[in-house]
C-alpha positions as CSV (number, residue, x, y, z in Angstrom):
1,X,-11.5,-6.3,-0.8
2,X,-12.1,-5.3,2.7
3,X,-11.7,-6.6,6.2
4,X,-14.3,-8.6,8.0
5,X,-16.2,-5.4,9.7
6,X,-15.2,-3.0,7.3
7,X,-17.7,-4.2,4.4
8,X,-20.0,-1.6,4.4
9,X,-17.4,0.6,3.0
10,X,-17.9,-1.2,-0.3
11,X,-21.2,0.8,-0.1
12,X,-18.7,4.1,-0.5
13,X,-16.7,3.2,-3.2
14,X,-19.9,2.2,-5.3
15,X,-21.0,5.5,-4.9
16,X,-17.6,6.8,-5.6
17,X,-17.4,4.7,-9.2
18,X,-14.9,3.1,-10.6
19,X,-12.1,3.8,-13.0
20,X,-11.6,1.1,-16.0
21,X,-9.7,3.3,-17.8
22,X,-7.3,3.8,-14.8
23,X,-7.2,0.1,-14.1
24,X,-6.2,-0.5,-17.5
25,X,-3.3,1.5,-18.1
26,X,-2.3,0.1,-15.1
27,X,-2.3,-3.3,-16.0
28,X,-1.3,-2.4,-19.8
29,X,1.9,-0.5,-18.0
30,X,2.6,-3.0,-15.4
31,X,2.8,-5.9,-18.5
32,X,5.1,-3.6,-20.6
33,X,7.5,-3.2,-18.0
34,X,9.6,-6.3,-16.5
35,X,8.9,-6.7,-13.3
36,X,12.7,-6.4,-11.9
37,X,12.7,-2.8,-13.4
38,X,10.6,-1.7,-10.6
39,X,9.4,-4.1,-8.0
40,X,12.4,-3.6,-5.9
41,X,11.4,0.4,-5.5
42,X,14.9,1.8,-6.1
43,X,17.7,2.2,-3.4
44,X,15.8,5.3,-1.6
45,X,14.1,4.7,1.5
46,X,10.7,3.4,1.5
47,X,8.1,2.5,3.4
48,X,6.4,-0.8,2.8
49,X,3.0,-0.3,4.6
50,X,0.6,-3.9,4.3
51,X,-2.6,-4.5,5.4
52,X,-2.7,-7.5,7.2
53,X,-6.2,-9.0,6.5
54,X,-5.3,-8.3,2.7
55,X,-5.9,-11.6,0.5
56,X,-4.8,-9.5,-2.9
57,X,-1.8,-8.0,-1.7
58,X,-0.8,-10.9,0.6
59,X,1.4,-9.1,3.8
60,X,4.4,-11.7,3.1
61,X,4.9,-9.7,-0.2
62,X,5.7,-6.7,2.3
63,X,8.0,-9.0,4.5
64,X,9.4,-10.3,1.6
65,X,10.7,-7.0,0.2
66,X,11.5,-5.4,3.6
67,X,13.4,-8.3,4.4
68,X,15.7,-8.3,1.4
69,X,15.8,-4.4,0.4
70,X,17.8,-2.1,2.1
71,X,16.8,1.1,4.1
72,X,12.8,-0.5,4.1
73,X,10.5,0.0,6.9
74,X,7.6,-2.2,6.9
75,X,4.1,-0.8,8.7
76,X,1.2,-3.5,9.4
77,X,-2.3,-2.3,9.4
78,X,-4.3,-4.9,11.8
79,X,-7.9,-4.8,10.5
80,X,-7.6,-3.8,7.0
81,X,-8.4,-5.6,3.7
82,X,-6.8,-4.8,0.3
83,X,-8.5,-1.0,0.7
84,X,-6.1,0.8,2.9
85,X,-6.8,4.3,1.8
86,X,-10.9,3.4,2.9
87,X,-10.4,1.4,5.7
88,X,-7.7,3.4,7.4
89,X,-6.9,6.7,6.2
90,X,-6.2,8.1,9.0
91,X,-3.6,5.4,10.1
92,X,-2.7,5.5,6.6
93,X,-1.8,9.3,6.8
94,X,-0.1,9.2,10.4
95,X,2.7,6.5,8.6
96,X,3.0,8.4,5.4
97,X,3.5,11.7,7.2
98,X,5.4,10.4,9.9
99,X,7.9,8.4,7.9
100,X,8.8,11.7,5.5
101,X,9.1,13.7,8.6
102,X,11.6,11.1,10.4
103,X,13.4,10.6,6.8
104,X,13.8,14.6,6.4
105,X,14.9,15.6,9.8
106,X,12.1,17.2,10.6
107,X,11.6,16.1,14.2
108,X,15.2,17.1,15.1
């Protein structure tokens, strides 16, 4: 789940727990829904944000959907496993924030 380096943050999310019942409805909603219904995001602008060490989420997912979806920007964290929001939050939160400020006009 994590990049080489970036293993003792499994230590964190241990002590964080885990959430089955999250996890489940997930899966349960994900199954129930065909996969063309949302896979594909909409037509609004999005921000496709991969780790690049990720062997879950594999970054050519990301390429693959930035490269055939209109109005897609694609962000590549160098470093990071499957656990963006541990491994880099910070990075994490600089692309969020700065992607809905360029898409609002707030740094006009």
């Amino acid at each position: 789940m994590y990049a080489p380096g970036n293993e003792h943050l499994a230590e964190q999310d241990a002590g964080e727990g885990a959430f089955p019942a999250v996890a489940a409805a997930q899966v349960k909603a994900s199954e129930a829904t065909p996969k063309e219904a949302w896979s594909m995001g909409g037509t609004a602008p999005m921000l496709a944000i991969t780790c690049l060490l990720d062997r879950v989420a594999v970054p050519e997912n990301a390429y693959k959907i930035a490269e055939t979806r209109p109005n897609t920007w694609l962000a590549g964290l160098p470093g990071c496993g499957h656990n963006m929001i541990n491994e880099q939050p910070e990075e994490l939160r600089r692309l969020i924030v700065g992607f809905i400020q360029a898409r609002s006009g707030a740094n006009k």
